[in-house]
C-alpha positions as CSV (number, residue, x, y, z in Angstrom):
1,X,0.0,0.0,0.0
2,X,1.3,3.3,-1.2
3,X,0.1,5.3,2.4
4,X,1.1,8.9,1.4
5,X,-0.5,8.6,-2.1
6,X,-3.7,7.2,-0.6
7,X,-3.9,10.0,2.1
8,X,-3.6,12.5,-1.0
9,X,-6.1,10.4,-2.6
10,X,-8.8,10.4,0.2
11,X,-8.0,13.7,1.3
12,X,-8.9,15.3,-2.2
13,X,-12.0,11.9,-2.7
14,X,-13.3,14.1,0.4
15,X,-13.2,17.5,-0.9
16,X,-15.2,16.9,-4.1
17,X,-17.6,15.0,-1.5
18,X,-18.4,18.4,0.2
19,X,-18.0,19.9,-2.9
20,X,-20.8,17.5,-4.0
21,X,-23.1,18.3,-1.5
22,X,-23.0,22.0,-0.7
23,X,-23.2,22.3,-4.7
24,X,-27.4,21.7,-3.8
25,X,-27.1,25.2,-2.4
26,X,-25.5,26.9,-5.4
27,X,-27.8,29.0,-7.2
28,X,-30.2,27.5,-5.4
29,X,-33.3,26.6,-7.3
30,X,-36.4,24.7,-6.4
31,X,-35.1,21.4,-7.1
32,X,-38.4,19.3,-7.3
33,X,-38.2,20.9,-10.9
34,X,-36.8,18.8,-13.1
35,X,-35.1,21.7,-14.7
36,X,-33.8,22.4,-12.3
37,X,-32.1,19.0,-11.0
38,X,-31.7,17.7,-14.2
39,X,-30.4,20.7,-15.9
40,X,-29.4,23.1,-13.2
41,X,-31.9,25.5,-14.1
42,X,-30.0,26.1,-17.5
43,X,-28.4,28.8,-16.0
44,X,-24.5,28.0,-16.3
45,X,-22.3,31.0,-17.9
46,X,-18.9,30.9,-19.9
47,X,-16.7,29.6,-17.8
48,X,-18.4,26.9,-15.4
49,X,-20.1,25.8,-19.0
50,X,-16.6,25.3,-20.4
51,X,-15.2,23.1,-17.5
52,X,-19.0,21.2,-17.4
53,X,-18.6,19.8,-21.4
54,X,-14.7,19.3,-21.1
55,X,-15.4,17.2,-17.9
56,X,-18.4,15.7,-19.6
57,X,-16.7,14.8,-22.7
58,X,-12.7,14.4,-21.5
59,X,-13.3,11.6,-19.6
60,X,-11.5,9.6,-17.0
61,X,-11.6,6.7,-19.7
62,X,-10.1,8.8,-22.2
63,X,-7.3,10.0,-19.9
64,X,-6.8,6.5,-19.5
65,X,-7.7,5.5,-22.6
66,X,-5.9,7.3,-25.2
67,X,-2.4,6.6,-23.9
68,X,-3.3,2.9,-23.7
69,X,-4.5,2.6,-27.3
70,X,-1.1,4.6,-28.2
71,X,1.3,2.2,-26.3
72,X,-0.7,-0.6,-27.6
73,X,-1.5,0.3,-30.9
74,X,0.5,3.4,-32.0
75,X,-0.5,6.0,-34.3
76,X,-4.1,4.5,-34.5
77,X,-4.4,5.9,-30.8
78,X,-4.2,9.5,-32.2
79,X,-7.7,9.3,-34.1
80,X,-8.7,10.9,-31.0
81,X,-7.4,14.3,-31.9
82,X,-8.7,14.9,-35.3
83,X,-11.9,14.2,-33.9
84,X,-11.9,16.3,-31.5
85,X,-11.2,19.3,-33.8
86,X,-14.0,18.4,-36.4
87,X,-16.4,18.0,-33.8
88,X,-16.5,21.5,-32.7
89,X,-17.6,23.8,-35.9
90,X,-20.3,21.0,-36.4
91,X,-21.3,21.9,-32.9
92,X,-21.4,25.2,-33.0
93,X,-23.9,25.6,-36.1
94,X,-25.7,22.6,-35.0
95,X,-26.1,22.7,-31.1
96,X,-27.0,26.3,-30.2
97,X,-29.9,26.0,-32.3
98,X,-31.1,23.5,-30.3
99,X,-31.1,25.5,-27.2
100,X,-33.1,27.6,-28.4
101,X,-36.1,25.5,-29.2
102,X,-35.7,23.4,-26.4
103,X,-35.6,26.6,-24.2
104,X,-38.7,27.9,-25.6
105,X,-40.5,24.5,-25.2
106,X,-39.1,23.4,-21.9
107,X,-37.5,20.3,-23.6
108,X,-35.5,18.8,-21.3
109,X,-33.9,15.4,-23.6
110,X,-33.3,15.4,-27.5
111,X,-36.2,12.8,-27.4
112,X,-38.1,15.9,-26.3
113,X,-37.3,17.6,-29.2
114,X,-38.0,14.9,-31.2
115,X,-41.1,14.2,-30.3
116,X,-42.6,17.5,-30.6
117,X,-41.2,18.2,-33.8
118,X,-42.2,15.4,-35.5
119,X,-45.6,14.6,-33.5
120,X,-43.6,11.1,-32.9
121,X,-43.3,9.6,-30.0
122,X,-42.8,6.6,-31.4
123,X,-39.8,7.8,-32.8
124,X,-38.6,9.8,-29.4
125,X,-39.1,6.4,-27.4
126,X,-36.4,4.9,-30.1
127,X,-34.2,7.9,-29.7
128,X,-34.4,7.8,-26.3
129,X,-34.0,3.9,-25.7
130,X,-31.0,3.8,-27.9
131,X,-29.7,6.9,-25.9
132,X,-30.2,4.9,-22.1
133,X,-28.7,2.0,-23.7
134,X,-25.5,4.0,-25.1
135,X,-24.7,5.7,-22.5
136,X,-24.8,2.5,-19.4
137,X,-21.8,1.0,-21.2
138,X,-20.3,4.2,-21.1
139,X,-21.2,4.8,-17.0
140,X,-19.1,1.5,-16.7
141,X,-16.4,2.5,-18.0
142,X,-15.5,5.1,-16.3
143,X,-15.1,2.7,-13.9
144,X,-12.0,1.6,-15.6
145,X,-9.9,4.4,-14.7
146,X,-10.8,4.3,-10.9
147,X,-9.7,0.6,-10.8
148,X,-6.7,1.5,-12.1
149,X,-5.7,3.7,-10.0
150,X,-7.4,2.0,-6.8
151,X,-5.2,-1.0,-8.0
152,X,-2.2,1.4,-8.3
153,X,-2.6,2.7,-4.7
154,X,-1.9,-0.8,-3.6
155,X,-5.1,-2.6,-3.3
156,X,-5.4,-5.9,-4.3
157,X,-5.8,-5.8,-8.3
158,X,-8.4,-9.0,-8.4
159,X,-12.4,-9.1,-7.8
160,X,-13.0,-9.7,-4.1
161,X,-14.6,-7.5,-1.5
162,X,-11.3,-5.6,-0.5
163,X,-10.8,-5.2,-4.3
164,X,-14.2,-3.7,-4.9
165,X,-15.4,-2.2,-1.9
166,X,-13.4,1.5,-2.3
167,X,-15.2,1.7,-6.0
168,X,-18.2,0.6,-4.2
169,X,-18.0,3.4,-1.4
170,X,-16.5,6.1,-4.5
171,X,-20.3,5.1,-6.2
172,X,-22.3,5.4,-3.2
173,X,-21.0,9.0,-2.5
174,X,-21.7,9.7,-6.2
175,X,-25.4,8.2,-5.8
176,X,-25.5,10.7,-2.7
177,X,-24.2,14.3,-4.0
178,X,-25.7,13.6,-7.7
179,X,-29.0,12.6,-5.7
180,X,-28.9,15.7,-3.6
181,X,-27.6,18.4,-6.3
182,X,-28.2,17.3,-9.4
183,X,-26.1,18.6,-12.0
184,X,-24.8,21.3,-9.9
185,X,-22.6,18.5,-8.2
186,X,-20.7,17.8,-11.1
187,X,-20.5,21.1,-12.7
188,X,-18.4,22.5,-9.5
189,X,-16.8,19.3,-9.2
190,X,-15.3,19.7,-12.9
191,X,-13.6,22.8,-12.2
192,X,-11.3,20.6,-9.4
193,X,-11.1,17.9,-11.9
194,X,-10.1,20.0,-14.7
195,X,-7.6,21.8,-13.0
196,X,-5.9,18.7,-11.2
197,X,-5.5,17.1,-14.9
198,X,-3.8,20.1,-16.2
199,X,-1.7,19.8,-13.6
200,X,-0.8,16.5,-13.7
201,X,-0.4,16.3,-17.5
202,X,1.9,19.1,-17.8
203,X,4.0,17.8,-15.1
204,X,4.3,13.8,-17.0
205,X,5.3,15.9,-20.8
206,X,7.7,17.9,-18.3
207,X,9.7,15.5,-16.4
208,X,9.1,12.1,-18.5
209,X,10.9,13.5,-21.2
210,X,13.5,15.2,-19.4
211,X,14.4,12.3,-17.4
212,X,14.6,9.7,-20.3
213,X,17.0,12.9,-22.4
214,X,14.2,14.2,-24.2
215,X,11.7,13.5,-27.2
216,X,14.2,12.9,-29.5
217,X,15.1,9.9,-27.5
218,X,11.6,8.6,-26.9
219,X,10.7,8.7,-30.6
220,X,13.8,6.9,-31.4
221,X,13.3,3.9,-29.2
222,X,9.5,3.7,-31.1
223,X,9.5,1.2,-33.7
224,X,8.5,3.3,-36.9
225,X,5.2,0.4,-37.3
226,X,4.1,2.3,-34.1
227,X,4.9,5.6,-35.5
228,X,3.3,5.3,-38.8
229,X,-0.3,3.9,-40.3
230,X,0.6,1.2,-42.3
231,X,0.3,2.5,-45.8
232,X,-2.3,1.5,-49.0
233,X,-1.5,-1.7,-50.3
234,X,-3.1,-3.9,-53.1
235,X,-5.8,-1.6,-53.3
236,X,-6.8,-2.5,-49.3
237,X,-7.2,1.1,-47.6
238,X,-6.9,-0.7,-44.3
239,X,-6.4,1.9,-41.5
240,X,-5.5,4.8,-43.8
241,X,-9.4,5.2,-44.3
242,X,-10.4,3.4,-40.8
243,X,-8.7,6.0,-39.0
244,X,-10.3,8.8,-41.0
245,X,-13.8,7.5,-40.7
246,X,-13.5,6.7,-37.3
247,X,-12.5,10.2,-36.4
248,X,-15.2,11.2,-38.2
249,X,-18.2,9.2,-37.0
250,X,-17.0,9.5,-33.5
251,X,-17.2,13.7,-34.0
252,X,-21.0,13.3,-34.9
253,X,-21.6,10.5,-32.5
254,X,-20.4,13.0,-29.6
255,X,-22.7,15.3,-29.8
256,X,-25.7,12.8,-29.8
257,X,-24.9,11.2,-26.8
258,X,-27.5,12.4,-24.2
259,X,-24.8,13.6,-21.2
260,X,-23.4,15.7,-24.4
261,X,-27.0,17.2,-24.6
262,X,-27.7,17.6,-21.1
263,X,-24.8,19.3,-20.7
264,X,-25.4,22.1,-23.9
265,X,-28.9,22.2,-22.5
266,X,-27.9,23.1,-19.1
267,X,-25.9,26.3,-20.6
268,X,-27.0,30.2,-20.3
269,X,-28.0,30.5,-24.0
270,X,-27.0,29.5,-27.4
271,X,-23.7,32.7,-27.1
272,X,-22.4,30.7,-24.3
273,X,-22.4,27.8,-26.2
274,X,-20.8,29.5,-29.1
275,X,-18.0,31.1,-27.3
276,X,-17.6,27.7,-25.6
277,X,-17.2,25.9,-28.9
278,X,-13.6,29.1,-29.2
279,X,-11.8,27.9,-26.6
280,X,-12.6,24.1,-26.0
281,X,-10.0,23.1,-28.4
282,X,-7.9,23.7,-25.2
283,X,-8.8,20.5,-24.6
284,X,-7.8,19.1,-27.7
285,X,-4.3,20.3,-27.7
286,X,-4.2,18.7,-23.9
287,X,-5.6,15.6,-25.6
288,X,-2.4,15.5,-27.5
289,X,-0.1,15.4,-24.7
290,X,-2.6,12.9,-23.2
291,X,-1.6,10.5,-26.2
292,X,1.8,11.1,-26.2
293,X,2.2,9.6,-22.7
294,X,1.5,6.3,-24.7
295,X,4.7,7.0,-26.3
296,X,6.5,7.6,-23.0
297,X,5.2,4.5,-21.5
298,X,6.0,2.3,-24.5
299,X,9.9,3.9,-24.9
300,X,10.6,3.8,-20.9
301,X,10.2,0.3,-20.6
302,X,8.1,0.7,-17.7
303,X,5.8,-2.2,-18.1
304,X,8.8,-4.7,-17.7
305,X,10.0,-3.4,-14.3
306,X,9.5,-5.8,-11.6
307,X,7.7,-3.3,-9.3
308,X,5.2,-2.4,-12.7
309,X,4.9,-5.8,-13.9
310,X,2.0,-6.7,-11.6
311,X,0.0,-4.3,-12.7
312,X,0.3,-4.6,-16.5
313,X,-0.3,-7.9,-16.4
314,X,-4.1,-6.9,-14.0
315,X,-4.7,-3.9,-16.6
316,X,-2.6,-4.4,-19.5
317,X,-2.2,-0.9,-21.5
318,X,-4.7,0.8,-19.6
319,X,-1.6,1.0,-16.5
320,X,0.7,3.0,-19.4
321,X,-0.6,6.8,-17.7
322,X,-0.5,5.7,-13.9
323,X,2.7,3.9,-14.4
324,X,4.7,6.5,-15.4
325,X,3.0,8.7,-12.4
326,X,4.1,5.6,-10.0
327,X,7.6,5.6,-11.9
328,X,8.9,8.6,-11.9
329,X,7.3,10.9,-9.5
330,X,6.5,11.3,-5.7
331,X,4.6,9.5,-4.0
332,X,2.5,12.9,-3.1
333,X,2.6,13.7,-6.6
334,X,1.1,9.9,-7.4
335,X,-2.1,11.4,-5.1
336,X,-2.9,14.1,-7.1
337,X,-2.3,12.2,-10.0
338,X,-4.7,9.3,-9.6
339,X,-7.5,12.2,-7.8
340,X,-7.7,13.3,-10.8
341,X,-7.9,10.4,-12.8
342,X,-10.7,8.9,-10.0
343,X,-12.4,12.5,-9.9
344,X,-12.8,12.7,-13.8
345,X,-14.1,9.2,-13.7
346,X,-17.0,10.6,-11.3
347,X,-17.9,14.3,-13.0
348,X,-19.0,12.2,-16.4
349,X,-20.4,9.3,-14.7
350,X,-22.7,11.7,-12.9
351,X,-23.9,13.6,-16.1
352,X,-24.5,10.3,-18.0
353,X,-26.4,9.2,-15.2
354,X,-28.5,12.2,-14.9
355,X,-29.0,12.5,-18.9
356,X,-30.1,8.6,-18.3
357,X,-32.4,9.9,-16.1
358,X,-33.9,12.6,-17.7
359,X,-34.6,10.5,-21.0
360,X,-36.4,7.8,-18.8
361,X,-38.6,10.2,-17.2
362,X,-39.4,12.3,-19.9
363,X,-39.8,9.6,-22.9
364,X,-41.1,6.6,-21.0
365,X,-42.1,7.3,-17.8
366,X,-44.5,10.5,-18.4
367,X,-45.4,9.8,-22.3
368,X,-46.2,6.2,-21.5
369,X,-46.4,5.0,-17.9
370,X,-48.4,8.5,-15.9
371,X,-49.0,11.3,-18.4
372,X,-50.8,13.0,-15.6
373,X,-47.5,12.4,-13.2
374,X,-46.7,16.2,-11.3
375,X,-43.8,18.1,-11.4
376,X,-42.4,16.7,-8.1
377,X,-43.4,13.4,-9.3
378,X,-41.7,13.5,-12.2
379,X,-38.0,14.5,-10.5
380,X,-38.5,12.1,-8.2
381,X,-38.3,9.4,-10.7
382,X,-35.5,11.2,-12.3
383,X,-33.5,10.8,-9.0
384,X,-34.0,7.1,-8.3
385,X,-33.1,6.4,-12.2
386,X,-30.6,8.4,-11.7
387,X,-29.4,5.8,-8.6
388,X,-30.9,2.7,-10.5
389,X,-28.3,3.7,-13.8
390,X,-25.2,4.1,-11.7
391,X,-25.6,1.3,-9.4
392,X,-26.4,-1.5,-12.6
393,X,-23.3,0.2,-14.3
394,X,-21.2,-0.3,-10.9
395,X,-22.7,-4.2,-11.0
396,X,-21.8,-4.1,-14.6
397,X,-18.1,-3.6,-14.2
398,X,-18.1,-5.9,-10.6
399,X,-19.8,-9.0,-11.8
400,X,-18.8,-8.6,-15.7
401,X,-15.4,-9.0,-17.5
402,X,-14.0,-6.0,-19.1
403,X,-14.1,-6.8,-22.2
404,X,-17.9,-6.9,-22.5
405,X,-18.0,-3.1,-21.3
406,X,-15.7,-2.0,-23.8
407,X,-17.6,-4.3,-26.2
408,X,-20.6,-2.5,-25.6
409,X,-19.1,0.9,-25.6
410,X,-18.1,0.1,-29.5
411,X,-21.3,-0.8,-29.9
412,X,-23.0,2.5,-28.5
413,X,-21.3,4.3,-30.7
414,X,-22.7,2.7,-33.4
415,X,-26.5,2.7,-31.9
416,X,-25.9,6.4,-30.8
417,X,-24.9,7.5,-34.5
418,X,-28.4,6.5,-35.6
419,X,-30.3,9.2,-33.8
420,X,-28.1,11.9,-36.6
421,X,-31.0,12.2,-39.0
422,X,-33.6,12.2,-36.5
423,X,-32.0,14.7,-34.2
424,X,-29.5,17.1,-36.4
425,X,-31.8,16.9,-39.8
426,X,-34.6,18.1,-37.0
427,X,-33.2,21.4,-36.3
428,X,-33.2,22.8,-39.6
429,X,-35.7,21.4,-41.8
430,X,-39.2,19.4,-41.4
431,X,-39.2,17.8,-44.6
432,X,-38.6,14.1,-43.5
433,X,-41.5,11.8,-42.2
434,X,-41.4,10.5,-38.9
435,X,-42.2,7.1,-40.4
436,X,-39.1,6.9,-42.4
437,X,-36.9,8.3,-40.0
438,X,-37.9,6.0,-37.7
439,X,-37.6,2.9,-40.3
440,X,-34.0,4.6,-41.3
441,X,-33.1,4.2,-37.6
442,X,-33.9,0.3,-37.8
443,X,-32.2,-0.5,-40.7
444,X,-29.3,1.5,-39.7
445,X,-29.3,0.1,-36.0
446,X,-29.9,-4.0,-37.6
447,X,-26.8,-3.7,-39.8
448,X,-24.3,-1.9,-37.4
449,X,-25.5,-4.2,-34.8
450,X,-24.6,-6.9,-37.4
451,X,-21.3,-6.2,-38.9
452,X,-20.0,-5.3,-35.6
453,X,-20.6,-8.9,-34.7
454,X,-19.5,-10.3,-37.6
455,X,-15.8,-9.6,-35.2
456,X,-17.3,-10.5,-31.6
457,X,-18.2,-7.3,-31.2
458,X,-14.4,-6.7,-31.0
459,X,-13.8,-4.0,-33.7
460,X,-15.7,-1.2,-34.8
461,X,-14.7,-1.5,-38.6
462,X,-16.3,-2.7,-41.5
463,X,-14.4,-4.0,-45.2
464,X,-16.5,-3.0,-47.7
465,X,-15.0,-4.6,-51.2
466,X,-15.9,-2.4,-54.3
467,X,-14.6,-2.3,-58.0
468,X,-11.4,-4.4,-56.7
469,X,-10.9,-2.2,-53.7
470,X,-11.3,-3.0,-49.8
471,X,-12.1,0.0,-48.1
472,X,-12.0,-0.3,-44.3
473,X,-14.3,1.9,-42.6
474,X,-16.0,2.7,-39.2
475,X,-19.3,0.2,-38.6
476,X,-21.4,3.2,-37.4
477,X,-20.5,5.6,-40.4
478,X,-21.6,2.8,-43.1
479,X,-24.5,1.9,-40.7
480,X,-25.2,6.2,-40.9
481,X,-25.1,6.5,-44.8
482,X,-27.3,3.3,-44.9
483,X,-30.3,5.3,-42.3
484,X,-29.9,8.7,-44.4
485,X,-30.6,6.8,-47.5
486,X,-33.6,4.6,-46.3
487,X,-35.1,7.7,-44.7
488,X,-35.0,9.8,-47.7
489,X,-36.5,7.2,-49.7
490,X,-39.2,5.9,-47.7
491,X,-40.2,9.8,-47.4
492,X,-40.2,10.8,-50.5
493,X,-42.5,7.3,-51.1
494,X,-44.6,8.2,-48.2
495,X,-45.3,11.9,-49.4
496,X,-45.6,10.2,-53.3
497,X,-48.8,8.1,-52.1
498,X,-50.2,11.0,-49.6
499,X,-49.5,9.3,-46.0
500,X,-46.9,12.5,-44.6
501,X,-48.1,13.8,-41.2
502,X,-46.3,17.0,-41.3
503,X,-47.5,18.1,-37.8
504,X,-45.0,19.9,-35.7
505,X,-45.1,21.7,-32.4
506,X,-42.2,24.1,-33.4
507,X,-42.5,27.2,-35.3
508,X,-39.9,28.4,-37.8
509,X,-39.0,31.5,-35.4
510,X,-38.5,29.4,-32.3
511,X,-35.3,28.5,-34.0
512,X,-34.2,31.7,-34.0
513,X,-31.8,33.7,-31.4
């Protein structure tokens, strides 16, 4: 056991607890309003909307993540950055809209949306099921990156009860604060988190490199298959168009996911969002140091040291970040380190949890189960979703192997990208049926679900063999063009024999602002 790196640990784990709680009292609102609980009264500004998204979307997973899939797999791990940069001009003439119309409406979920501006709530349930069952995968694993670094602080590194039991008491004080404050619980906590990852990445590009004699050196000891995608060959793409694609579909899928919405919902108005979408390529260019601590990892060795050892073997690449912290810095240092990692493993799960939520009790439980449910009624059953989601995730990741969760998480990218037409194609035109949109979204959702099991669910990319060429390409991008295509046809077929139900509750000037 590392003892002064756990005391660092716990003593910051306790901070954001307090944080947590006395966040319920932070522009306090009445918070039997789902509005308010769910979306924190949509009244975040510039700055504590900036650190909300980046702690929503820069993950504890990713911090993980990214340097694992680097010291793993090389330059594929980089696809993260491009992606990263394409997502935000698509969200800022894409998402701001959105705000508008769900402001004017009190729309709480994209299936909100959805519903009233297609008369559908056929269609929203769909959009709203495939959102729930995106996002759970992604609750667990965030989960990854606090049992990395619970493993790191000296715990045992197999299932049991000592094992589990800190992620179990780290979830039950999540269940508390989210329970208590709502979104306001993470949106204070992401500041802390956001500040303790700067930190601690620009120490790790600091000192790792100046310890092993500098870049130069690390990029040397790379092999160059590590460095490089392997190039076109016989006419096979292979990764060269994989790793566009993938960057690609990932940018539109990340703006679908509900705890992406909830968290451009919860925003002052559509010119916080926009001078948001400036500066969070910040984020981005950390995101690139991020990856290049797969590089350090990879060059230093560190996963062949017999003090390291142990824990590759447990976690494999996903111990390439934390090792270097456990390698080359103090043990205080280690603290901060793994905080943050276990603190931006909490700010996310908490908005997925309460976008979960929100779609649930909107989409499900008032349109189908009690229409007539009251206001209090209706956050009520947003809070104990809220608990339901993040205790089945934290069974999920206990009971489950690994695998399965990142498995899924593939997979909910896929299912996620299918909402596009519905949701995007939404906010600036009416002309597609809800009919087709919603057939689009089956046929889409039916083939992504089965080419990605065509591998075991193992990759996300698809070989499609045309005029003597194999072009590999991202499952959910195919399974994309495949819903756009079946939903413009089947509309312009519906409208051909007179069956379009053009009914919407939106006006053309709610859009504007």
């Amino acid at each position: 056991m590392n003892i002064v790196a756990t005391v660092v640990f716990v003593a910051l784990f306790a901070f954001i607890t307090v944080l947590g709680f006395v966040s319920a009292h932070w522009r306090k609102g009445d918070m039997t309003h789902l509005h308010e609980w769910g979306l924190g009264g949509r009244r975040f500004g510039t700055w504590i909307t900036w650190f909300l998204i980046g702690g929503d979307l820069y993950t504890a997973y990713t911090f993980v993540a990214v340097p694992a899939l680097v010291f793993g797999a090389g330059a594929l791990g980089f696809f993260a950055l491009p992606y990263t940069v394409v997502v935000y001009p698509l969200v800022f003439a894409i998402l701001p809209r959105l705000w508008v119309v769900a402001r004017k409406h009190n729309y709480i979920t994209a299936s909100d949306f959805v519903a009233g501006r297609y008369n559908s709530p056929a269609l929203a349930l769909a959009i709203a099921v495939t959102g729930i069952v995106a996002t759970m995968p992604y609750i667990a694993l965030q989960l990854v990156g606090l049992q990395v670094v619970i493993g790191g602080l000296g715990f045992p590194t197999t299932h049991g009860l000592m094992g589990d039991l800190p992620l179990i008491i780290a979830f039950i004080i999540l269940a508390a604060f989210t329970y208590t404050s709502g979104l306001r619980a993470p949106a204070s906590i992401a500041v802390v988190k956001d500040l303790l990852v700067y930190i601690t990445v620009i120490a790790l590009i600091i000192v790792v490199p100046l310890k092993m004699g500098g870049f130069a050196n690390i990029f040397a000891a790379i092999p160059k298959g590590h460095l490089l995608l392997p190039p076109i060959k016989d006419g096979n793409t292979g990764m060269q168009s994989f790793y566009g694609t993938l960057a690609f579909g990932s940018a539109l899928a990340l703006m679908l996911y509900p705890h992406a919405t909830t968290a451009v919902l919860a925003a002052k108005g559509p010119n916080t969002l926009r001078r948001n979408w400036v500066f969070l390529p910040a984020y981005s260019f950390m995101l690139g140091l991020i990856a290049l601590l797969g590089y350090m990892a990879y060059a230093s060795g560190i996963a062949k040291l017999p003090d390291l050892a142990p824990y590759f073997k447990a976690y494999g690449p996903q111990f390439a970040m934390p090792g270097l912290l456990l390698h080359y810095f103090p043990s205080w240092f280690v603290g901060v380190g793994f905080a943050a990692v276990a603190i931006g493993a909490l700010v996310p799960a908490a908005i997925m949890s309460i976008a979960a939520a929100n779609l649930f009790t909107r989409n499900i439980y008032k349109a189908y189960i009690n229409p007539k449910c009251s206001t209090a009624q209706e956050t009520s059953v947003a809070k104990l979703v809220s608990l339901l989601v993040k205790f089945g995730a934290l069974l999920f990741i206990i009971f489950l192997p690994l695998t399965y969760a990142i498995q899924l998480q593939l997979l909910g990218g896929i299912l996620i990208l299918q909402t596009f037409p519905a949701i995007v194609s939404g906010i600036y035109t009416r002309w597609f049926d809800a009919k087709a949109l919603l057939l689009g979204w089956a046929v889409g959702l039916a083939w992504g679900v089965w080419a990605a099991s065509l591998s075991g669910f193992q990759k996300s990319g698809y070989a499609l063999h045309l005029g003597g060429m194999t072009i590999l390409s991202y499952i959910g991008l195919y399974a994309l063009i495949i819903n756009f295509a079946v939903a413009v046809a089947a509309t312009l077929l519906i409208r051909v024999i007179g069956m379009a139900d053009d009914r919407d509750a939106t006006v053309a000037a709610d859009y504007a602002g």
